[in-house]
N, CA, C and O of each residue as an XYZ file, in Angstrom:
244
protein
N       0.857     -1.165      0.000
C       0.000      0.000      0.000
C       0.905      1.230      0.000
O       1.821      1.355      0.813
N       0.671      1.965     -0.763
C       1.529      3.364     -0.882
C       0.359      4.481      0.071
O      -0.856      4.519     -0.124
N       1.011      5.194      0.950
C       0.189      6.568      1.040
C       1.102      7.696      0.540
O       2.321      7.563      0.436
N       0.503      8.691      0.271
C       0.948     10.094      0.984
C       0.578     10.779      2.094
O      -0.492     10.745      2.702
N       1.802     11.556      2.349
C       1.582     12.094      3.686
C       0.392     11.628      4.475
O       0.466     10.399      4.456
N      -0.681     11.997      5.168
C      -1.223     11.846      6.105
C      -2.937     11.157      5.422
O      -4.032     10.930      5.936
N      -2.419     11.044      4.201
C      -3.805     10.526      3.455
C      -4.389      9.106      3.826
O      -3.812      8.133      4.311
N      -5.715      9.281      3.450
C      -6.438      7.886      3.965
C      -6.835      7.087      3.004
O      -7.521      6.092      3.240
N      -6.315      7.552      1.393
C      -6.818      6.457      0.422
C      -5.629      5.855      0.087
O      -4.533      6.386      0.263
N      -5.856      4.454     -0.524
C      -4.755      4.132     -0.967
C      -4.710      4.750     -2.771
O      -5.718      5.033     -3.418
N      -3.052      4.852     -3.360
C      -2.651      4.778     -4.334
C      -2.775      3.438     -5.745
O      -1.812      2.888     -6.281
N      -4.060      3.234     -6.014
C      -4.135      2.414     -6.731
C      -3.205      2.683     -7.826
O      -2.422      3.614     -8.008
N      -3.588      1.243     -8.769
C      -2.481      1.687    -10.382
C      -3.606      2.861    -11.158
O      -3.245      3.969    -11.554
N      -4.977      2.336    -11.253
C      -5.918      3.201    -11.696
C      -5.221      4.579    -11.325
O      -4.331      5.108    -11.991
N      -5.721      5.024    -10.263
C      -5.813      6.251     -9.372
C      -4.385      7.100     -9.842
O      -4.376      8.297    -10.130
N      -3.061      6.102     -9.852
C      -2.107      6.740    -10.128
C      -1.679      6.982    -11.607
O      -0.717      7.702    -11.874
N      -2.444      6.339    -12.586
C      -2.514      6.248    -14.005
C      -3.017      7.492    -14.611
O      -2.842      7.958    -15.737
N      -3.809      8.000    -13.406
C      -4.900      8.858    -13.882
C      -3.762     10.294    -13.218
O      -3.793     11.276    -13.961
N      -3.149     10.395    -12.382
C      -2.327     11.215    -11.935
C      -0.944     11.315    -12.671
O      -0.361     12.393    -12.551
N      -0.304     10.270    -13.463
C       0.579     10.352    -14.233
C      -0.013     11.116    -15.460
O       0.764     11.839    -16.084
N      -0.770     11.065    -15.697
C      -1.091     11.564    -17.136
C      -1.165     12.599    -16.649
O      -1.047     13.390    -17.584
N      -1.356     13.433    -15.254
C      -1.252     14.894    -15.489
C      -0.168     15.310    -14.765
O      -0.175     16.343    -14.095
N       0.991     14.380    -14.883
C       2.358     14.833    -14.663
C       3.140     14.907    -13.571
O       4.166     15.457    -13.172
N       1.755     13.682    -13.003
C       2.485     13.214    -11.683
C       3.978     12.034    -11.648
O       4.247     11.290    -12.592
N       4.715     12.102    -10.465
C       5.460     10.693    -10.722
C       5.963     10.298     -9.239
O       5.919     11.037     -8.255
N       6.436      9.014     -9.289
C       6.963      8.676     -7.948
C       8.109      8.384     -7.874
O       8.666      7.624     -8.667
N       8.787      9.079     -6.667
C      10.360      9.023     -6.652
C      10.828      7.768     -5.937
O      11.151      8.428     -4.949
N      10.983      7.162     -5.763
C      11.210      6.268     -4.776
C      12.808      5.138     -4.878
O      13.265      4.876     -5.990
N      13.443      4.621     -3.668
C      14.584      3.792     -4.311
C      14.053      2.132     -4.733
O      14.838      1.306     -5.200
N      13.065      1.939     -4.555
C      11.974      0.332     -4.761
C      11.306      0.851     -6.238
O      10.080      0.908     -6.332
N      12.038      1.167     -7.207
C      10.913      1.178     -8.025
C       9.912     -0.181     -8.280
O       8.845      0.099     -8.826
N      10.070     -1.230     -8.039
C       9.779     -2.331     -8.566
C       8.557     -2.790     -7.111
O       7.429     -3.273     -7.211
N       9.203     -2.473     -6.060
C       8.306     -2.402     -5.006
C       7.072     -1.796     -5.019
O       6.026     -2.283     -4.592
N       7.238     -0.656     -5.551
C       6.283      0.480     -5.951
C       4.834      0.674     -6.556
O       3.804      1.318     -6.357
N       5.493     -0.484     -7.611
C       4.322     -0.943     -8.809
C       4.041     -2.076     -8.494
O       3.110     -2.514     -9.170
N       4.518     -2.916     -7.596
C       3.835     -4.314     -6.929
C       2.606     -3.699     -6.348
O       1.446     -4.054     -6.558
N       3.116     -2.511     -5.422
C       1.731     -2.025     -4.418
C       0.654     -1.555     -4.926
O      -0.457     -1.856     -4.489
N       0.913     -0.495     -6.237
C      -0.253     -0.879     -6.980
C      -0.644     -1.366     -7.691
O      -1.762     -1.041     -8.091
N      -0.046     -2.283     -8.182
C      -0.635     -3.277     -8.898
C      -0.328     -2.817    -10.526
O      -1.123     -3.041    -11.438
N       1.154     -2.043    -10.716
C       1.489     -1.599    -12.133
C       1.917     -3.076    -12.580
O       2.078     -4.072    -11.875
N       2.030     -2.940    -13.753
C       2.811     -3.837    -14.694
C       4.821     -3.537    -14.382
O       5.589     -2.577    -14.450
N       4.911     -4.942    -14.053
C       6.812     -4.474    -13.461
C       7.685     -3.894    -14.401
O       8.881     -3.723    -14.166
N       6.831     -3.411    -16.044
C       7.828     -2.113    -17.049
C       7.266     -1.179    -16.869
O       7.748     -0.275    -17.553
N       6.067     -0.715    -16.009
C       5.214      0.273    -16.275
C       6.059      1.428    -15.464
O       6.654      1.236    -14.404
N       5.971      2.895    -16.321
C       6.147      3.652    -16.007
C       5.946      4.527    -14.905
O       4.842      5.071    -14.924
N       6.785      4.868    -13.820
C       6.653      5.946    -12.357
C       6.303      7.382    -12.834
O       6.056      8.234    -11.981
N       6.279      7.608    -13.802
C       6.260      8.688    -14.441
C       7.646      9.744    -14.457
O       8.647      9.341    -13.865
N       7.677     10.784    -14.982
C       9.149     11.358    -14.974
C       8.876     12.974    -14.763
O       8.053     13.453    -15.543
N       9.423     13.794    -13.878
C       9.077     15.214    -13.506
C       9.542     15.675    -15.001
O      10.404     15.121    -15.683
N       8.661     16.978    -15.399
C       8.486     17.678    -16.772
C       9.646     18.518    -16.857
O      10.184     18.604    -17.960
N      10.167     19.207    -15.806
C      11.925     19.445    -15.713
C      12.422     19.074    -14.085
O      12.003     19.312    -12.952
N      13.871     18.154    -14.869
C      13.869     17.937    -13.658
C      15.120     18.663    -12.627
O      15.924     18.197    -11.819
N      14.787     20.114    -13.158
C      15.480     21.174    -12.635
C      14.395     21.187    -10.496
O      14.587     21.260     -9.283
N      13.435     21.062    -11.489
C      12.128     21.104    -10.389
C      12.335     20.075     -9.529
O      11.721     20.173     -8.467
N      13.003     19.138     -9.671
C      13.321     17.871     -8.223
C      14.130     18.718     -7.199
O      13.980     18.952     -6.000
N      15.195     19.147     -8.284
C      16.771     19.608     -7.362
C      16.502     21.069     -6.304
O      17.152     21.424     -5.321
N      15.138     21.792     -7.032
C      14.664     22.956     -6.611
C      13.745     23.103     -5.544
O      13.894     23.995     -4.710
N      12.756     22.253     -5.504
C      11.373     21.884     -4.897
C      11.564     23.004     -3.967
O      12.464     23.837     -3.853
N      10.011     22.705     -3.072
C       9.795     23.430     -2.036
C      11.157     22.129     -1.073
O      11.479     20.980     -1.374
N      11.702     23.209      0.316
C      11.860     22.550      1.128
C      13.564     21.747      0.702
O      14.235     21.153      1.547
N      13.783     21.840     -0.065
C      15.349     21.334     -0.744
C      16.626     22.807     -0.725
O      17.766     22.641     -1.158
């Protein structure tokens, strides 16, 4: 089961399929762990930040 922060739903593959397409992605060092929990396909895409000037920058970095 994946959460975020303090959330009470889980991260389905649906749910997160539907959040990749608007440019979401997940950082994580398990990629493979990741997509077990929701139930991706083990080539399926985490998605990829649109620049990834914006990782190194974020809030809080």
């Amino acid at each position: 089961m994946l959460l975020f922060k303090h959330a009470s739903e889980q991260l389905t593959a649906e749910s997160f399929r539907a959040l990749r397409d608007q440019g979401a992605w997940i950082e994580t060092d398990r990629p493979a762990a990741a997509r077990a929990a929701m139930g991706l396909e083990p080539d399926e895409s985490l998605g990829e930040p649109a620049d990834p000037e914006l990782v190194m920058s974020g809030p809080g970095l």
